[in-house]
N, C-alpha and C positions, 0 to 999 in steps of 0.2 A: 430526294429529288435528283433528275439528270441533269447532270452539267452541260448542256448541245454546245456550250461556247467554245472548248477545245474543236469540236467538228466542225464547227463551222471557219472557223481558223484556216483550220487543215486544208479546207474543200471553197476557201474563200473565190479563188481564179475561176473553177468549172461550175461554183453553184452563179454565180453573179452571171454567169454567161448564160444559165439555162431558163432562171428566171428575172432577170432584171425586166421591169414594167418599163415601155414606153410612156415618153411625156410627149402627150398631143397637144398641140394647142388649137383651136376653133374658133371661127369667128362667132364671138356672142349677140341673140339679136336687141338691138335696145328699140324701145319703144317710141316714136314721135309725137307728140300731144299734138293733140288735136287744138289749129289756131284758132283762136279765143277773138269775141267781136262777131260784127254781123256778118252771116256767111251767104251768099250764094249757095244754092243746093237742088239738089234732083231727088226726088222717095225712089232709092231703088227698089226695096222689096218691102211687103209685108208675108212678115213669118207667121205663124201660126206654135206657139210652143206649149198646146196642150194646159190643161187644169192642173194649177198649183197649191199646194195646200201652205197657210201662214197663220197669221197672228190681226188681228185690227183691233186696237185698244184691248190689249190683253185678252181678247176671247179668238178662238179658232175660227180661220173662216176658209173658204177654197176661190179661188180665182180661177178663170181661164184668162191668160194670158197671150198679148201679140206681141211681135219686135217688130219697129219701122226703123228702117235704114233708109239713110241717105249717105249721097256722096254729094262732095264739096265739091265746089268748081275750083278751089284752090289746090296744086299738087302738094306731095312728099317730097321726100328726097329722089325715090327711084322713078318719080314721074306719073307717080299713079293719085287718082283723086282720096283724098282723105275719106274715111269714112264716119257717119257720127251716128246714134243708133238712141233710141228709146223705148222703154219698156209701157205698157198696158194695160190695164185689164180689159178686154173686152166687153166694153157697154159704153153706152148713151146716155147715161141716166145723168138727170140733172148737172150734179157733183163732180161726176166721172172727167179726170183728165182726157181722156181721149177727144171726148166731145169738147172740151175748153179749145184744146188746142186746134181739132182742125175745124171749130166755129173760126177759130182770132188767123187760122192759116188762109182759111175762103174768104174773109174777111163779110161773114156775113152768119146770121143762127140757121141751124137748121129747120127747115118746115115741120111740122106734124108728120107728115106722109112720111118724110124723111128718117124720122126718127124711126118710125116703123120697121126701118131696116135699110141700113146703109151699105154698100158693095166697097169693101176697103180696097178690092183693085184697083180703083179708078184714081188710088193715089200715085200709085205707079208710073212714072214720068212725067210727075207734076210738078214742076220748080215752087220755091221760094227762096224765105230769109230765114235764115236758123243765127237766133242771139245764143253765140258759144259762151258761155263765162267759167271764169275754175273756179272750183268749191273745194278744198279743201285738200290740193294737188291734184283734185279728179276736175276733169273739164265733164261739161252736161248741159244741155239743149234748155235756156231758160225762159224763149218765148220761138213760135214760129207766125212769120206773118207772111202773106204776097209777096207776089211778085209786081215791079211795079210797069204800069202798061206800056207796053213797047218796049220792052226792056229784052236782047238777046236770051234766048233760055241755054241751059246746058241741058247735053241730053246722057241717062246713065249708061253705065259700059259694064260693069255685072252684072253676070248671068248667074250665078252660082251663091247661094247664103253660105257666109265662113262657118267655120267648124264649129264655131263658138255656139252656133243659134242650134245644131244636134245635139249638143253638149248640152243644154238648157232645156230644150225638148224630153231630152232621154229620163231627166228626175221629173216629170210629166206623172197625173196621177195613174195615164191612161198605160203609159210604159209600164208603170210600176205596178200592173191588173189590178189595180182598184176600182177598175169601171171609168166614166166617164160625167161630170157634172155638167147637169144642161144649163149651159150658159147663155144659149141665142145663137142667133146667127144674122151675120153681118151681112149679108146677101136677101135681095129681093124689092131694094129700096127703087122708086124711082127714078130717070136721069132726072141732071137737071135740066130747066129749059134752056134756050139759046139767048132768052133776052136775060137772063140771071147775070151775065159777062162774071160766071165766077170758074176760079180752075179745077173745080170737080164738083 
């Protein structure tokens, strides 16, 4: 075996010079929870992230999947509205959270007709209440209800879904050429009427 340690001895001044590593230091970013309790909120977007394939009581099954985001009317630190997000499957069906939640968000069921097919645009800039609670150091959306009448709205200010909702989309079964699972489609539903006094 070579002994380098003599050489390195010898050549300690002109080698430390040619390669010593700088030390960077960077600001690290940390994360801000999202506050916990009843929130104020606006639906900024519904994403669309493609058929997912999983598990439901240990058998295989595939989903098509949406993301709703909202923004709080409470800020951050740097001034920006918090943002709080929940996942989907896309459907109405009985069971289906989606349908739970935005029956108890309008504060009312939906009609037959309705069911038929609901346009999820029309949540888009539609205020409520988002009950934040933490589960288990993760904060998550445990009921949404109204807004109560008369009550100032907040209106939302992204335009843009974070990188996060691509990044979720891209493992999609549709990205990954496996075709696509017909899932329905959430478009074609009736408005509602004007004497309804409901927010979509």
């Amino acid at each position: 075996m070579v002994d380098f340690s003599k050489h390195i001895k010898k050549n300690q001044t002109t080698e430390t010079k040619d390669y010593k590593m700088a030390l960077v230091a960077k600001e690290e970013k940390t994360y801000e929870p999202i506050p916990t309790g009843m929130q104020q909120a606006v639906c900024a977007m519904v994403c669309d992230i493609g058929t997912h394939e999983g598990t439901y009581e240990g058998r295989p099954n595939i989903r098509h999947q949406i993301v709703v985001i909202w923004e709080l009317d409470e800020k951050n630190a740097e001034g920006r509205p918090f943002q709080a997000s929940k996942f989907y499957t896309l459907s109405l069906g009985e069971k289906a959270n989606l349908r739970k939640d935005l029956e108890s968000w309008r504060g009312q069921k939906f009609t037959a007709d309705e069911l038929k097919g609901f346009d999820l645009e029309k949540l888009v800039g539609v205020n409520c209440f988002l009950n934040v609670v933490e589960n288990e150091g993760k904060t998550k959306i445990a009921a949404i209800t109204p807004l109560a009448k008369n009550m100032p709205k907040i209106k939302q200010t992204a335009m843009q879904e974070p990188d996060w909702v691509g990044k979720m989309r891209a493992k999609s079964v549709e990205y990954a050429g496996k075709g696509s699972a017909d899932a329905g489609s959430p478009h074609g539903g009736p408005a509602p009427t004007a004497e309804d006094d409901l927010p979509f």
